[in-house]
C-alpha positions, 0 to 999 in steps of 0.5 A: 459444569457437569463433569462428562462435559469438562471431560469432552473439552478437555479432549477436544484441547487435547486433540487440538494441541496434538495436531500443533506437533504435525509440523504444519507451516501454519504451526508457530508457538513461539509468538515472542519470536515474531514481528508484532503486527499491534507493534507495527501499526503503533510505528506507524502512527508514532512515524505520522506525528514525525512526518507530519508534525503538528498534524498528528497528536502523541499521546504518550509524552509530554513536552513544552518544547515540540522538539524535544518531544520530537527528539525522544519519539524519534529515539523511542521509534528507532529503539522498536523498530530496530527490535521488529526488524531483528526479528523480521532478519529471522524470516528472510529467505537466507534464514538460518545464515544469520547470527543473533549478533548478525543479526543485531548489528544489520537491524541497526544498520537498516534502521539508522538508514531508513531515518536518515532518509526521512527527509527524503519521504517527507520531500516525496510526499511534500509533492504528493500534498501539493498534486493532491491539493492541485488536483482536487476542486474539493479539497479545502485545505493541506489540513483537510488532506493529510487528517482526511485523505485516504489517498494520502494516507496510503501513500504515506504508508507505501513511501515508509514502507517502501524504503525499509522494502528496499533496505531488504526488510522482509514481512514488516514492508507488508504489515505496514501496507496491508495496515493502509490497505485495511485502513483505506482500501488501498492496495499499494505493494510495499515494492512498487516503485512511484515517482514524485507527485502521485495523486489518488482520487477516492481510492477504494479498490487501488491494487498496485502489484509489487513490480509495478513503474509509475513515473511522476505527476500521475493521477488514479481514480478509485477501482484501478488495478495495475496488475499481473496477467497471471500468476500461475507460475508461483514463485518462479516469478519471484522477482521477474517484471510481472506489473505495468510500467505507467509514465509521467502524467498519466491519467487512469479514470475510475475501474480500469484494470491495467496488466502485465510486465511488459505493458507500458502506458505512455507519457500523457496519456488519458485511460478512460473508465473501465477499459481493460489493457494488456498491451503497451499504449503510446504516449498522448493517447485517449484510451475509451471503450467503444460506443458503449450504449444506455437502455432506458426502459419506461412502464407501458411504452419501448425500450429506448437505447441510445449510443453515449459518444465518444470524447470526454462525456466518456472519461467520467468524473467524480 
């Protein structure tokens, strides 16, 4: 390489390394320092083989005996996780409070309460096979749903994560559900709160802001947003109801965007594809556009429009 070249890219690092001591949030040199997203999503999927065991393969040790196998994985989990949660103690917004040794003893504490509620998770999310299974014409199988499912596997991401976000976990709750996000094109905050038997069909697009309520035996179609009106206030809303309230059986079709804090859709009600909510529904509602209408233009003759009715043609099904 010609020398004047190695001279300009020598100074180029140079200018760039410089501006790494401007005292830039974005600034970190210190990566050992930090949760490890890589190490994240390995627990994630070491935790689908303890929760779903005989589903999901480990590749990493062997055993004849399945418990005993299930023995040193859970040991192997506890030991990486515990050593990713005393990192993410550093980033929480009392940092600087904590001790190292502070710190240490609460990472135990956490992780040893977030595997003794596993079987709290696996009982979730035996609720959530069975409304999805029951819920789907195309489902073959539980086999199908838990290797297949995106919703499933969301839903399984947010229900671990959402333990550790109520242990006051910070940043790993959120690797772990924009990990399902990337995977599946679900959007599930790690702080929404969702009852038993939660069923998603499709599932691509779902965004379900962190202060969102949704009860028990609840079925969302793909494209669904429960979100906020605004976010203009910043972190003044940290930790204010920002995100609907949906109760139980409540049935949201494909495209709809349902918004604000204090909107609450009611028990049994029906929202139809597409609509666009801001304000509370009472229970046992049908919610739909209104007279929507379809255009058909054929070469050499005229447009025909035509009303499509109201009822149940509108609430569409895939």
């Amino acid at each position: 390489m010609d020398n004047s070249i190695k001279e300009e890219i020598g100074n180029l690092v140079d200018k760039v390394l410089d501006d790494y001591k401007g005292g830039k949030n974005i600034d970190a040199a210190d990566i050992l320092g930090k949760p490890d997203r890589n190490e994240v999503i390995d627990i994630i999927n070491n935790l689908f083989i303890v929760v779903y065991p005989g589903y999901f393969r480990d590749r990493t040790y062997k055993s004849y005996n399945r418990e005993n196998g299930i023995a040193v994985l859970i040991e192997d989990i506890f030991y990486r996780l515990n050593k990713q949660i005393c990192l993410a103690l550093d980033f929480c917004k009392m940092r600087g409070t904590m001790t190292e040794d502070d710190r240490e003893k609460e990472s135990y504490r956490i992780t040893y309460e977030f595997f003794n509620r596993l079987p709290k998770i696996r009982e979730y999310l035996e609720t959530d096979l069975l409304a999805t299974y029951d819920g789907d014409p195309a489902a073959g199988s539980f086999e199908e749903i838990i290797l297949a499912y995106p919703g499933l596997i969301a839903i399984t991401v947010y229900r671990l994560a959402h333990e550790l976000y109520l242990l006051n976990v910070p940043v790993i709750p959120r690797l772990m559900t924009e990990f399902a996000h990337s995977k599946t094109g679900i959007d599930i905050h790690p702080g929404a709160t969702i009852g038993k038997s939660f069923f998603i069909d499709h599932g691509t697009g779902i965004v379900v802001g962190e202060t969102s309520i949704i009860g028990e035996n609840v079925k969302i179609y793909q494209g669904v947003t429960i979100g906020a009106l605004s976010t203009r206030g910043g972190q003044k809303l940290s930790g204010k109801k920002r995100h609907p309230t949906i109760e139980d059986g409540v049935v949201i079709y494909a495209g709809a965007s349902i918004l604000g804090g204090d909107t609450v859709i009611g028990k049994n009600t029906v929202i139809g594809g597409n609509t666009f909510i801001t304000g509370p529904v009472p229970a046992d509602t049908r919610v739909s556009i209104k007279n929507p209408e379809m255009e058909y233009k054929t070469k050499g003759q005229e447009t025909v429009k035509e009303e499509i009715p109201q009822g149940d043609a509108w609430f569409y099904v895939i």
